[in-house]
N, C-alpha and C positions, 0 to 999 in steps of 0.2 A: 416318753420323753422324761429327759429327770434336768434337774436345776439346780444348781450350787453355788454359792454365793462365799468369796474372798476377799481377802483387804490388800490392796497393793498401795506403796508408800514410793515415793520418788515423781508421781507426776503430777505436774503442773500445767499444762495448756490440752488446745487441744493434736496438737502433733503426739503427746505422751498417748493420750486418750484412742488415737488412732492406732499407732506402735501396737501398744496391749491387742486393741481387736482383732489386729491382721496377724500374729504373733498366734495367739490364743486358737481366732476364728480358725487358724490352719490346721488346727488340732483335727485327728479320726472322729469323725461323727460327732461335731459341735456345727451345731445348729443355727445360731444365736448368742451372740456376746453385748450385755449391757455395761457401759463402763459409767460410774458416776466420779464426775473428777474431782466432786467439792469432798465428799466423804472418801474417795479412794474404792470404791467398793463395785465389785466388779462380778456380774453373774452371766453363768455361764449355762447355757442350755445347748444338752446333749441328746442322743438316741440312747444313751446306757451311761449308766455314771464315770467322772473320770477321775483317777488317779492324782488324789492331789501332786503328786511328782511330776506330772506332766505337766499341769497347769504352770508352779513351779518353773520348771526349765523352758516354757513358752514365753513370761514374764521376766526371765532373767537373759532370755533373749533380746527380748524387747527393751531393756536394760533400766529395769527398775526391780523392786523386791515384794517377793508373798508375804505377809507376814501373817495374816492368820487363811483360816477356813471356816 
């Protein structure tokens, strides 16, 4: 299992907090999405590491922004 932890900015409640999991959680071989909504920080537990790009377009789906990793 590997775990990798990002910053996402744009959410506010928990409908944002949800978006992101289900967004993200769709992701190949993720296991496990933590979202914290007061810091924005969002970790991501997979079967093999993932491409921050994917993360990325899974959160820009869910319409808010990566900003770090």
């Amino acid at each position: 299992m590997s775990a990798s932890s990002f910053t996402v900015t744009g959410m506010t409640c928990g409908h944002c907090v949800s978006s992101v999991t289900e967004e993200v959680g769709g992701l190949p071989g993720v296991s496990k999405v933590d979202v914290d909504l007061t810091t924005g920080l969002v970790t991501v537990t997979s079967a093999a590491p993932l491409d921050e790009a994917q993360i990325r377009t899974a959160v820009e789906a869910a319409g808010y922004q990566l900003t770090s990793a």
